[in-house]
C-alpha atoms as a printed R data frame, in Angstrom:
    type eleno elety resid chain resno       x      y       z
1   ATOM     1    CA   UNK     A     1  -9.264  3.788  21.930
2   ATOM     2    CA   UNK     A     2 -10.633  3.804  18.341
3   ATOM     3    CA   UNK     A     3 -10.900  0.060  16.725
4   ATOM     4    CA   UNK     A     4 -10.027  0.301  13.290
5   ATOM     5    CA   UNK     A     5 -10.287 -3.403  11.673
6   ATOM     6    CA   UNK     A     6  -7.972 -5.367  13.239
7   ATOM     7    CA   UNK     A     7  -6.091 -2.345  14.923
8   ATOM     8    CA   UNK     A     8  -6.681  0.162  17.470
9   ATOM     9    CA   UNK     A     9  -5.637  3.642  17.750
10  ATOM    10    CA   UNK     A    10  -4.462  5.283  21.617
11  ATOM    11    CA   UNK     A    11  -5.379  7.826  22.568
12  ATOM    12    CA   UNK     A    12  -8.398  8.463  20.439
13  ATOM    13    CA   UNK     A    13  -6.565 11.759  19.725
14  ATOM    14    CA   UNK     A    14  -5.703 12.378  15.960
15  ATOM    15    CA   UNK     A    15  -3.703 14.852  14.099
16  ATOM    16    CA   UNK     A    16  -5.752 16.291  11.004
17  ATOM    17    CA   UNK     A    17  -4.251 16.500   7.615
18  ATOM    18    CA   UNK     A    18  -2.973 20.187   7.006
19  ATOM    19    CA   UNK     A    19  -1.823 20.901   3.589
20  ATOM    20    CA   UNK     A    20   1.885 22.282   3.801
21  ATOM    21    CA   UNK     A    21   1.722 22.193   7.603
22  ATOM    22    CA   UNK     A    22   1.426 18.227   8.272
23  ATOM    23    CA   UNK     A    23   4.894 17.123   6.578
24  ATOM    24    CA   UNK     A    24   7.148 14.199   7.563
25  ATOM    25    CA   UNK     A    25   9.018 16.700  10.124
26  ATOM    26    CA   UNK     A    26   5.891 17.968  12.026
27  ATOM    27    CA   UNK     A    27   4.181 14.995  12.332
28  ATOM    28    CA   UNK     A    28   7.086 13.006  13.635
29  ATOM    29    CA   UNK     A    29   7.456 15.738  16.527
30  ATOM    30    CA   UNK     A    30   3.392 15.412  17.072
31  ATOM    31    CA   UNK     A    31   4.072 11.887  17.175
32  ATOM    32    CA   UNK     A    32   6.896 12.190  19.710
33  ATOM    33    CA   UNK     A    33   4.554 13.625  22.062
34  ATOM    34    CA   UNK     A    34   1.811 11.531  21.655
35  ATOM    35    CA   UNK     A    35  -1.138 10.837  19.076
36  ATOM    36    CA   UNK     A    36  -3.581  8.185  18.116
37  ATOM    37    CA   UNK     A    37  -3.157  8.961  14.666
38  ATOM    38    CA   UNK     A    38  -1.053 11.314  12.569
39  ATOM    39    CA   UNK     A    39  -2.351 11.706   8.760
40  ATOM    40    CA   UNK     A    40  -0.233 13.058   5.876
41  ATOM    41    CA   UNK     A    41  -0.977 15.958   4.027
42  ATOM    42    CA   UNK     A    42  -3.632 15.668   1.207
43  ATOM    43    CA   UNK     A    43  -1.649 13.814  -2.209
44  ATOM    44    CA   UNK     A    44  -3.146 14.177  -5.279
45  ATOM    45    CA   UNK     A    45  -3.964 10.737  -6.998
46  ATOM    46    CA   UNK     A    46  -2.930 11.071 -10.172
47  ATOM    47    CA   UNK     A    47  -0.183 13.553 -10.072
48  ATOM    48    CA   UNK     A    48   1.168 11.125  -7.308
49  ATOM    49    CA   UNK     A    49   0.991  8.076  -9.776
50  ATOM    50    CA   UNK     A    50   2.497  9.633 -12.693
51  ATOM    51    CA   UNK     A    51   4.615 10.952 -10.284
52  ATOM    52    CA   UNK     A    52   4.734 14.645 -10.889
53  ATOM    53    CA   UNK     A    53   7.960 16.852  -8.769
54  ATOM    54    CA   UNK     A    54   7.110 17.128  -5.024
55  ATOM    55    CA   UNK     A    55   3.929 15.094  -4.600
56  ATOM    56    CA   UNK     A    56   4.853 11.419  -4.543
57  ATOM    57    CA   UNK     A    57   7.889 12.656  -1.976
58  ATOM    58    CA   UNK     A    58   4.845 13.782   0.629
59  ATOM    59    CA   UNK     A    59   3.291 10.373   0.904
60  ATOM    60    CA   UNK     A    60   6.423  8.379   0.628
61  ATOM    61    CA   UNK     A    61   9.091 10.226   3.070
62  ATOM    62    CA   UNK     A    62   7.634  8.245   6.096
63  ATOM    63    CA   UNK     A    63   4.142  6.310   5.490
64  ATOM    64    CA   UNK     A    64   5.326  3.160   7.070
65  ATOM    65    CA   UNK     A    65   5.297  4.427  10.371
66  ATOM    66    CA   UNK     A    66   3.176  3.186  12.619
67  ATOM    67    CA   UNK     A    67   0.014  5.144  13.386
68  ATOM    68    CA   UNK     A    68   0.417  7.397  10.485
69  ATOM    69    CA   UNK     A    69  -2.517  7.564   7.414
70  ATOM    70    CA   UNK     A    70  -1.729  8.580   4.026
71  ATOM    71    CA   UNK     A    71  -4.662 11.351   2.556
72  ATOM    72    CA   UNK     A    72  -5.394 10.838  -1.120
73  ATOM    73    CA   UNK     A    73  -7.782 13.166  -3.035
74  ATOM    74    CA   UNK     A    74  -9.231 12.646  -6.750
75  ATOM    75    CA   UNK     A    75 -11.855 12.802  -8.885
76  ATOM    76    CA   UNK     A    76 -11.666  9.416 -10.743
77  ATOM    77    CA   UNK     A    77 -11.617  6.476  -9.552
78  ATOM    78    CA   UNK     A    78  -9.195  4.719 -11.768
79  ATOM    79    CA   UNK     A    79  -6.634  6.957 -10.088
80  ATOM    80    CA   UNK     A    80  -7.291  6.707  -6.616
81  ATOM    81    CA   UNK     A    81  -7.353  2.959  -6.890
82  ATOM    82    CA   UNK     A    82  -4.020  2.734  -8.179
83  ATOM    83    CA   UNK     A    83  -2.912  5.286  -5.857
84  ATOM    84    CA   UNK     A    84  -3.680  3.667  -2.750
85  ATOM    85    CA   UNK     A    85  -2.446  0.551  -4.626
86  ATOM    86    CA   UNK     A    86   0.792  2.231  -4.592
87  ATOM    87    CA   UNK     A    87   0.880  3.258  -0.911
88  ATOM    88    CA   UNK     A    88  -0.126  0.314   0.373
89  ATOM    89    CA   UNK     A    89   2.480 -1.346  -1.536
90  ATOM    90    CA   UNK     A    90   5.344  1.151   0.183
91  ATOM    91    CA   UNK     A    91   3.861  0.485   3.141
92  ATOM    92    CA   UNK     A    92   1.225  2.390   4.531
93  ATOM    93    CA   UNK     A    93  -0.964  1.403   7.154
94  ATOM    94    CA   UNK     A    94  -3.841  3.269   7.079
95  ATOM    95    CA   UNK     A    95  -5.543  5.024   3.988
96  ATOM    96    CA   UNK     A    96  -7.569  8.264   4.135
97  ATOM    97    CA   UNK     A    97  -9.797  9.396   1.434
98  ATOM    98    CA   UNK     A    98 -10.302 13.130   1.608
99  ATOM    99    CA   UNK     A    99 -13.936 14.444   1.077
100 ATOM   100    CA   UNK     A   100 -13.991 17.488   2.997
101 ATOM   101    CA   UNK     A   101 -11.353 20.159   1.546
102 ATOM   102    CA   UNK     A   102 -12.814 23.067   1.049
103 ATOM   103    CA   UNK     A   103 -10.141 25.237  -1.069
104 ATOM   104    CA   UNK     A   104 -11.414 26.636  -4.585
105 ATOM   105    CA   UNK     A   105  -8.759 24.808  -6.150
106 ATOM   106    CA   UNK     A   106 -10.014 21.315  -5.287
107 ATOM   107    CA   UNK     A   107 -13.208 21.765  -5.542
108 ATOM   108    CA   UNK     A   108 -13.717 23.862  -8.828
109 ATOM   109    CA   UNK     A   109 -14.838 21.832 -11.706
110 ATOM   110    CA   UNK     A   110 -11.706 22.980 -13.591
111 ATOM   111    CA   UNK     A   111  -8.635 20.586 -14.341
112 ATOM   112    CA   UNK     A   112  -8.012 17.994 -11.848
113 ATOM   113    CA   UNK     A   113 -11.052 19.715  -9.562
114 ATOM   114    CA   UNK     A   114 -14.285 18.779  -8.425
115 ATOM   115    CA   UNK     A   115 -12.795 16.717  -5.700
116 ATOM   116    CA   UNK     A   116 -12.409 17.490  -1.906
117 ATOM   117    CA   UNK     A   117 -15.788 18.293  -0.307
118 ATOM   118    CA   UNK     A   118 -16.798 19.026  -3.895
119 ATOM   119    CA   UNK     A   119 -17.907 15.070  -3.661
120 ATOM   120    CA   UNK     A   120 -20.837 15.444  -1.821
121 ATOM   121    CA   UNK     A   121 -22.556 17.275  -4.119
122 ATOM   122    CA   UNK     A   122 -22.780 13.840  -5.549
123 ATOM   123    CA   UNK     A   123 -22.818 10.994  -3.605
124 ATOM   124    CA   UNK     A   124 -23.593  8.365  -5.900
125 ATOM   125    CA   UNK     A   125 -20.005  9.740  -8.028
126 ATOM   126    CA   UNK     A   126 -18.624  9.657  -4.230
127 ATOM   127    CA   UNK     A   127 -19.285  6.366  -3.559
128 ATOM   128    CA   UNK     A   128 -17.350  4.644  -6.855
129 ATOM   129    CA   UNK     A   129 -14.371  6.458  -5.615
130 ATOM   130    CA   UNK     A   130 -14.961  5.487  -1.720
131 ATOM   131    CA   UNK     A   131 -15.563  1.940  -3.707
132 ATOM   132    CA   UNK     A   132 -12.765  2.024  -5.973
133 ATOM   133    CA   UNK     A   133 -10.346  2.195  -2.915
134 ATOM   134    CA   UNK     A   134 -11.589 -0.158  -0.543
135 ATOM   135    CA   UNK     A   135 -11.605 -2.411  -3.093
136 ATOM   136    CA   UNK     A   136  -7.897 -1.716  -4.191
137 ATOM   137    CA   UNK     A   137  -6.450 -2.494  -0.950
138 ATOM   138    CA   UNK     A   138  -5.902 -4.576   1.978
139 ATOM   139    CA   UNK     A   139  -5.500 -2.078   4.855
140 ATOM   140    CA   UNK     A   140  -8.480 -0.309   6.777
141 ATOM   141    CA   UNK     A   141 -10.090  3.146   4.365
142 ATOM   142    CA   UNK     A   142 -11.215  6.117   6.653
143 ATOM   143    CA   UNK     A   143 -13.083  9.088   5.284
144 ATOM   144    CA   UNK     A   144 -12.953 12.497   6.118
145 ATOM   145    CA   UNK     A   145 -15.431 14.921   5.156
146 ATOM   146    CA   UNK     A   146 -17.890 18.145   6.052
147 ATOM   147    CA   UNK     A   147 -21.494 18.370   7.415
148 ATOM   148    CA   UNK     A   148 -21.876 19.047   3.743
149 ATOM   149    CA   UNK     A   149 -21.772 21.317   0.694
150 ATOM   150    CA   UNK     A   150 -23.950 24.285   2.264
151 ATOM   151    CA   UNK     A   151 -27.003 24.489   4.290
152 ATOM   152    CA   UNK     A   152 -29.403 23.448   1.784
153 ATOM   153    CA   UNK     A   153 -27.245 19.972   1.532
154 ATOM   154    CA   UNK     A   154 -26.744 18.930   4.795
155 ATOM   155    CA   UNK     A   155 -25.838 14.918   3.099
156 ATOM   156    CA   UNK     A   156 -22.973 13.624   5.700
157 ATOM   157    CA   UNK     A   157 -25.440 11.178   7.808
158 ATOM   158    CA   UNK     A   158 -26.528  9.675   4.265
159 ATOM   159    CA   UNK     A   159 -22.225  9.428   2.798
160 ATOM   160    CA   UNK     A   160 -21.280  8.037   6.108
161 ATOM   161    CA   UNK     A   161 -24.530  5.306   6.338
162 ATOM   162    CA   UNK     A   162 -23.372  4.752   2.523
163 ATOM   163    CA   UNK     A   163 -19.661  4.658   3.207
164 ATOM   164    CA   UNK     A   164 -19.867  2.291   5.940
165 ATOM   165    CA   UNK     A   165 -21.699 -0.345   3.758
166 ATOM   166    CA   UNK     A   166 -18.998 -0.191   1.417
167 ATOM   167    CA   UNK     A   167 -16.272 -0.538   3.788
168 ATOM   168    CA   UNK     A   168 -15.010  2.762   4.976
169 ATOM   169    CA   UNK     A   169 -14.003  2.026   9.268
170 ATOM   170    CA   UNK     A   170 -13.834  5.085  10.319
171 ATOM   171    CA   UNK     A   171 -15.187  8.670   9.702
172 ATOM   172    CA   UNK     A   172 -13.702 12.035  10.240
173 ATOM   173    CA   UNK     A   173 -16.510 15.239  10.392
174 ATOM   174    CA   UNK     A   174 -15.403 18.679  10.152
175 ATOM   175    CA   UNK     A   175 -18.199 20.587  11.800
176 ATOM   176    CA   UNK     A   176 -18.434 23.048   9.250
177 ATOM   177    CA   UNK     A   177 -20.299 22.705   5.427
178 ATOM   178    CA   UNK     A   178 -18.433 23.270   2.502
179 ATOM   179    CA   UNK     A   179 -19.430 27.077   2.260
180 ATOM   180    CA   UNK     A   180 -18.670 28.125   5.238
181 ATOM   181    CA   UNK     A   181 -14.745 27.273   4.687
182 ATOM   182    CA   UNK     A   182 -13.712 27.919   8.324
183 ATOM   183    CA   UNK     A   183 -15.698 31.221   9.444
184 ATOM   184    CA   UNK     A   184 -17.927 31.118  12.349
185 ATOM   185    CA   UNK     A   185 -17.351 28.205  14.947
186 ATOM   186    CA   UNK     A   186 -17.696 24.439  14.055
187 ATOM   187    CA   UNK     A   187 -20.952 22.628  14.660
188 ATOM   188    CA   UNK     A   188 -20.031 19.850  16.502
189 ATOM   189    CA   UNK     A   189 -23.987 18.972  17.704
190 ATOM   190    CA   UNK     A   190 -24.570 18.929  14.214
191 ATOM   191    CA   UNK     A   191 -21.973 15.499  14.503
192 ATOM   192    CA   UNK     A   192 -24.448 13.914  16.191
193 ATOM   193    CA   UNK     A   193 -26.735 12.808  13.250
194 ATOM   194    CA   UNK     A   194 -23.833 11.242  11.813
195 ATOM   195    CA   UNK     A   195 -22.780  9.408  14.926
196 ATOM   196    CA   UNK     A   196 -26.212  7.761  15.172
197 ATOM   197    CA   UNK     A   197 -26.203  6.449  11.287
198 ATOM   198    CA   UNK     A   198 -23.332  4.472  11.874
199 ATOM   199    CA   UNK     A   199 -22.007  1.781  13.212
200 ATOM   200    CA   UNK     A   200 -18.292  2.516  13.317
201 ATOM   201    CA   UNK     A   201 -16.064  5.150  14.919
202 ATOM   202    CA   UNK     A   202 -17.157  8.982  14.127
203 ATOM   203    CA   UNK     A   203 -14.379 11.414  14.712
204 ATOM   204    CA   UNK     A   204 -15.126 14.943  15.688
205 ATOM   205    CA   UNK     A   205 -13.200 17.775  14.329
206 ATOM   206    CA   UNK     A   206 -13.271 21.671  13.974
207 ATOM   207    CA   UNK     A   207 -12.018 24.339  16.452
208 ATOM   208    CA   UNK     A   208 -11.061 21.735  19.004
209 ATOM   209    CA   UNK     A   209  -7.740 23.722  20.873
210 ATOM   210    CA   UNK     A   210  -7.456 22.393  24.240
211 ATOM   211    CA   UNK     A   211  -8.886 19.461  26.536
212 ATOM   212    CA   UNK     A   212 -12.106 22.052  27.431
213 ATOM   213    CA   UNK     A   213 -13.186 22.339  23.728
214 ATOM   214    CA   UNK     A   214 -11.734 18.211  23.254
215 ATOM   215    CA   UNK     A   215 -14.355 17.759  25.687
216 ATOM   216    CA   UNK     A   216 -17.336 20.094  24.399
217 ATOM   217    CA   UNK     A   217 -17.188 18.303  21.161
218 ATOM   218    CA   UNK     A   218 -17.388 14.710  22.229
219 ATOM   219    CA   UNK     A   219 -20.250 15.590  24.550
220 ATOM   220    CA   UNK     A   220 -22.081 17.488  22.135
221 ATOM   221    CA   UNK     A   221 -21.095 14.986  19.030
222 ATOM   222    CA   UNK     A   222 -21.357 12.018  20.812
223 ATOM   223    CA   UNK     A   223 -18.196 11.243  18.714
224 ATOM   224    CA   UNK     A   224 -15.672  8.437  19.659
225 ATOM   225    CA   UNK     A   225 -12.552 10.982  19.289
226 ATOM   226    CA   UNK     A   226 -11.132 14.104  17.985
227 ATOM   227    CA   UNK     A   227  -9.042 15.496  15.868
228 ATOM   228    CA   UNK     A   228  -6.841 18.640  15.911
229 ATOM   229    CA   UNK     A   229  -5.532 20.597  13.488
230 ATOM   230    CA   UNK     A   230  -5.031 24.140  13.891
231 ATOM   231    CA   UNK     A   231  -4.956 24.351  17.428
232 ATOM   232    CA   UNK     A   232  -1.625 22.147  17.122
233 ATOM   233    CA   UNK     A   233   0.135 24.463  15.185
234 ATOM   234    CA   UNK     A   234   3.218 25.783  17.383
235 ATOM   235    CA   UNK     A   235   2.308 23.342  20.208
236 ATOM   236    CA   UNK     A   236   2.894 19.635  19.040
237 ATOM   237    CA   UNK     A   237   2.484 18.920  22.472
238 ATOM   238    CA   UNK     A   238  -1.107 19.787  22.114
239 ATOM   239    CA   UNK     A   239  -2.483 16.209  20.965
240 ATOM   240    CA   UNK     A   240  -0.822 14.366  24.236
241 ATOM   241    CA   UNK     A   241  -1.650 16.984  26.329
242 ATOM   242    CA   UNK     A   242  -5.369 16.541  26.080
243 ATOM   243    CA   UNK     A   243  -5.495 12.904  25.717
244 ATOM   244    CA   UNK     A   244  -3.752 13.310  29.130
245 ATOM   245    CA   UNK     A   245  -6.536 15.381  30.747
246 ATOM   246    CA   UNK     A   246  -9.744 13.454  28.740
247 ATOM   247    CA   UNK     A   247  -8.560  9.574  28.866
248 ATOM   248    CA   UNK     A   248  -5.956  9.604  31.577
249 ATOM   249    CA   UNK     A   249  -2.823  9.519  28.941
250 ATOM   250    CA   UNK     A   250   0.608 10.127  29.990
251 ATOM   251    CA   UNK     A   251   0.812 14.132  30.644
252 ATOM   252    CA   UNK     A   252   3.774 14.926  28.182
253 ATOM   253    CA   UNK     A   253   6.780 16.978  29.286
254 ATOM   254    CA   UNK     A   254   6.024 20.219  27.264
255 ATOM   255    CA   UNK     A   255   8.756 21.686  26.900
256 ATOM   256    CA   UNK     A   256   9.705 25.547  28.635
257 ATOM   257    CA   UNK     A   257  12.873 27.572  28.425
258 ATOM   258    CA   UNK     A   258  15.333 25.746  26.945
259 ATOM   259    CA   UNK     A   259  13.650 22.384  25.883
260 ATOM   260    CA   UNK     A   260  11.538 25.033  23.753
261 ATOM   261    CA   UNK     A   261  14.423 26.174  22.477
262 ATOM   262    CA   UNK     A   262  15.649 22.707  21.960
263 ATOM   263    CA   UNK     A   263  12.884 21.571  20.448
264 ATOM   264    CA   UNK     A   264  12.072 24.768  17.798
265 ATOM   265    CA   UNK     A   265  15.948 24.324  16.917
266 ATOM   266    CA   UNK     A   266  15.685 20.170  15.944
267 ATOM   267    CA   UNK     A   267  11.964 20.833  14.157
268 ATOM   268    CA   UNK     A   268  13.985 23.648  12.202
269 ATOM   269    CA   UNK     A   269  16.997 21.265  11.046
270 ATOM   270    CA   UNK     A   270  14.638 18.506  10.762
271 ATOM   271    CA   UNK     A   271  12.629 20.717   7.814
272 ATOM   272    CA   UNK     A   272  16.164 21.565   6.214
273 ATOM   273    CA   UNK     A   273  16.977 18.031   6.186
274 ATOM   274    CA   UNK     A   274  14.068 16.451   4.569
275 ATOM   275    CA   UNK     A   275  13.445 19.575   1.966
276 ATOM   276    CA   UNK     A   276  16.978 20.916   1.615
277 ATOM   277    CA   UNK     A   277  18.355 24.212   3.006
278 ATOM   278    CA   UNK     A   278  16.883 26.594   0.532
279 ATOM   279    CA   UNK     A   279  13.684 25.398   0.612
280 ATOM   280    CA   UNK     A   280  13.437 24.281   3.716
281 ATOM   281    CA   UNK     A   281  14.273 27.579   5.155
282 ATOM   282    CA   UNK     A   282  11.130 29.170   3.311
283 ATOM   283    CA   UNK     A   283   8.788 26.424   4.709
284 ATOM   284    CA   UNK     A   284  10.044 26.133   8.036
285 ATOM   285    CA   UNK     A   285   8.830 29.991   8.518
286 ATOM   286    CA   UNK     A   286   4.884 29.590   9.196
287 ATOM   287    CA   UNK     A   287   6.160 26.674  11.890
288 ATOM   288    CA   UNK     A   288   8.942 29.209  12.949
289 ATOM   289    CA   UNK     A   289   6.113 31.829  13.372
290 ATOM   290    CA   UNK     A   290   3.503 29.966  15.456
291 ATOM   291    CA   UNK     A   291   6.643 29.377  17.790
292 ATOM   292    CA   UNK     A   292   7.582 32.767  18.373
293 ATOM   293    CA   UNK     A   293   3.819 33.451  18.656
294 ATOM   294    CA   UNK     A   294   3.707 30.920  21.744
295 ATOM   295    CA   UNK     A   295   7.061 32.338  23.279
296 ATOM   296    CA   UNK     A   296   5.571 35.835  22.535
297 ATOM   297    CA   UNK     A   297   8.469 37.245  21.011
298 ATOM   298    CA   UNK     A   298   8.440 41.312  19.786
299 ATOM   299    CA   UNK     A   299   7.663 42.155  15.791
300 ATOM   300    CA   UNK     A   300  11.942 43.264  15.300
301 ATOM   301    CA   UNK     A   301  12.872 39.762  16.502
302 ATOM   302    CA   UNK     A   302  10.320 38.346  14.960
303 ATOM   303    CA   UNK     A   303  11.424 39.932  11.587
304 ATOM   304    CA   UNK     A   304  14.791 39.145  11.677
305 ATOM   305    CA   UNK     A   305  13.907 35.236  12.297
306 ATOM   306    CA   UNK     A   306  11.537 35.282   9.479
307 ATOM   307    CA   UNK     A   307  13.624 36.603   6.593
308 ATOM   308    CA   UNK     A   308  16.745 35.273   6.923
309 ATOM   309    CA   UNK     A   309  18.004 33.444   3.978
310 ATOM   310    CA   UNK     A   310  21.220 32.104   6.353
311 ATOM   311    CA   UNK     A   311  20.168 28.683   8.027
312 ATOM   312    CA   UNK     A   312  22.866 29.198  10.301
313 ATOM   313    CA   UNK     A   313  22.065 32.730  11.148
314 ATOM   314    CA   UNK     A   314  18.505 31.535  11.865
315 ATOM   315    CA   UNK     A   315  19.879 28.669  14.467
316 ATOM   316    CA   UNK     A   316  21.712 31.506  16.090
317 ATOM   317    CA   UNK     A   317  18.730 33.179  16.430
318 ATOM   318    CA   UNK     A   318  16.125 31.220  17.415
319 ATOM   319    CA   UNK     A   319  17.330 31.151  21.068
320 ATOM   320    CA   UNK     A   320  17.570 34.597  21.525
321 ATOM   321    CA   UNK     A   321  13.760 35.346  20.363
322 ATOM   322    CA   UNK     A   322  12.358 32.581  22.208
323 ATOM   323    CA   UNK     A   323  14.192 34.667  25.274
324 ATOM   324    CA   UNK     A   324  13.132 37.984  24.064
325 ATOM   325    CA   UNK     A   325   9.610 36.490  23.879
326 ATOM   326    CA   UNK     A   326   9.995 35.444  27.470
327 ATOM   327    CA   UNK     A   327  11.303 38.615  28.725
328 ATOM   328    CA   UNK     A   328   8.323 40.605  27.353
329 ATOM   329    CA   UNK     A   329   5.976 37.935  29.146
330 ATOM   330    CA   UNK     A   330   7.528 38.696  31.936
């Protein structure tokens, strides 16, 4: 159980934010299963507020629900205030502010950059935007961020000591710096220094794929609960399964034969729904992948699945490569 201000999230088991991965769609099916916390994808401030095509749609399709946190990234504070003023006001219950996105193209100085992990390269500027939404809103402001920018800044102990002064409830680390983008393997002892500046939850997060690495990071981190991101792609199931093994959470049914099926079928017409068939047929093929990766389903298969422009040609075939998958496993 993570207390978050007046709430509390069960199982301490959280679903990161994945940029084109953790729509509406997927993160209703995580939910399904069973999470503490499912966050949105990352939403641009200011292209959210003066509502540019595609991005206000990602925080809006499905805030309200309970136990889901809306991301927001930005460089200014003027825009992440009104922002979160604008979530909240939809209906959000939770608000995440996004200091730990590594990708060139939110944390280059150029445009709308310099945001993303890019903030702790300057705290103080961090802060008035950490500031600037706390102050904006009623509902509890989490942070997520990185150990820091490389190895010669190592600053999360000092944002999340400053953060927590300000208001922030709850803090998400990626076990990683900036630099090191996702190579090598997360260092989750490296938590620990953040865990004992604080006074309020510390998440753990970073190549977390099962309850036996769930497990090596909270005893190594000290951390309150994890997160998991990656490891959840193709298995929604993931989340509930190791709150189930590490705090004695309902085991979930995950699904074989043809619940899998099933379930890769609804998560398909689910995507088509909420984006429309064109392009939900092109986005629904990295979830379509990681599937057929679990079933283990053969490259031709695989292929036909993954370029098909006919929805309906796609349902038709989704059964028979989850069964070709299964007949090569076996």
């Amino acid at each position: 159980m993570l207390p978050i201000a007046d709430r509390h999230l069960t199982p301490p088991v959280l679903l990161a934010p994945l940029a084109g991965i953790t729509d509406l769609p997927f993160r209703n099916l995580v939910a399904r299963f069973g999470a503490g916390l499912v966050v949105s994808e990352m939403v641009a401030s200011q292209e959210m507020v003066q509502a540019k095509p595609g991005v206000r749609e990602r925080a809006e399709l499905g805030f309200g629900v309970e136990n889901t946190s809306v991301q927001l990234a930005g460089r200014e504070a003027h825009w992440m205030a009104e922002a979160a003023r604008m979530v909240e006001a939809n209906g959000a219950r939770l608000i995440d502010i996004n200091m730990g996105c590594p990708a060139k193209k939110v944390t280059s100085s150029s445009g709308a950059g310099a945001s993303g992990s890019a903030l702790m390269k300057d705290l103080d500027h961090a802060l008035s935007l950490i500031e600037a939404v706390v102050g904006a809103v009623d509902v509890p402001v989490t942070l997520k961020t990185r150990l820091g920018w490389d190895e010669q800044l190592m600053n999360a102990p000092e944002l999340a000591k400053r953060a927590e002064a300000v208001g922030i409830q709850m803090i998400t680390i990626h076990g990683r710096t900036r630099c090191q983008f996702y190579k090598g393997h997360a260092d989750w002892k490296a938590i620990r220094s953040v865990k004992d500046a604080v006074n309020i939850p510390v998440v753990a997060n970073g190549d977390i794929v099962d309850g036996a690495t769930a497990r090596q990071a909270l005893e190594q981190s000290g951390a309150d609960g994890v997160m998991i991101g990656r490891g959840a792609q193709g298995r929604p199931w993931l989340l509930a399964q190791v709150a189930a093994e590490l705090w004695g959470a309902p085991a979930p049914q995950v699904p074989q034969g043809g619940e899998f099926e099933d379930m890769v079928a609804e998560h398909y017409e689910d995507m088509l729904r909420f984006y429309g068939p064109e392009l939900g047929n092109r986005v629904s093929r990295k979830h379509l992948g990681w599937y057929l990766d679990v079933a283990g389903t053969g490259i031709e298969m695989r292929k036909r699945v993954l370029t098909s422009r006919d929805c309906a040609e796609v349902l038709r075939l989704i059964p028979q490569a989850i069964r070709d998958g299964e007949r090569m496993a076996a």
